[in-house]
C-alpha positions in Angstrom: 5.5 33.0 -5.2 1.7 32.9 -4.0 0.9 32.7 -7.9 2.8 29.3 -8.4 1.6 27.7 -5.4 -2.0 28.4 -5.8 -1.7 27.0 -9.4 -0.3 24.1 -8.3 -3.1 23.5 -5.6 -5.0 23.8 -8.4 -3.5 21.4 -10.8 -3.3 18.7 -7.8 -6.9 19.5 -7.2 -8.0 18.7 -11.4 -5.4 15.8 -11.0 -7.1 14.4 -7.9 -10.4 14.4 -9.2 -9.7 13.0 -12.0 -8.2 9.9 -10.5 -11.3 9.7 -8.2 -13.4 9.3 -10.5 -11.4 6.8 -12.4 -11.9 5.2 -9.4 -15.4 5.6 -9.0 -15.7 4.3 -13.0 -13.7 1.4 -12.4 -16.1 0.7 -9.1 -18.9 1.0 -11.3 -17.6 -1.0 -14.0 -16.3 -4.1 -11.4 -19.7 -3.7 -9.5 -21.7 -4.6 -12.8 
């Protein structure tokens, strides 16, 4: 259904962000 898929884009979406800015902390973190 159009219900599950948008709530998955929306999950991958939270779960994406929040590995890039794991990313950016870790950056942040190395560059110091």
């Amino acid at each position: 259904s159009e219900e599950m898929q948008d709530a998955s884009l929306t999950m991958l979406r939270r779960l994406w962000a929040r590995v890039m800015t794991t990313d950016e902390v870790l950056a942040e973190l190395g560059a110091s």
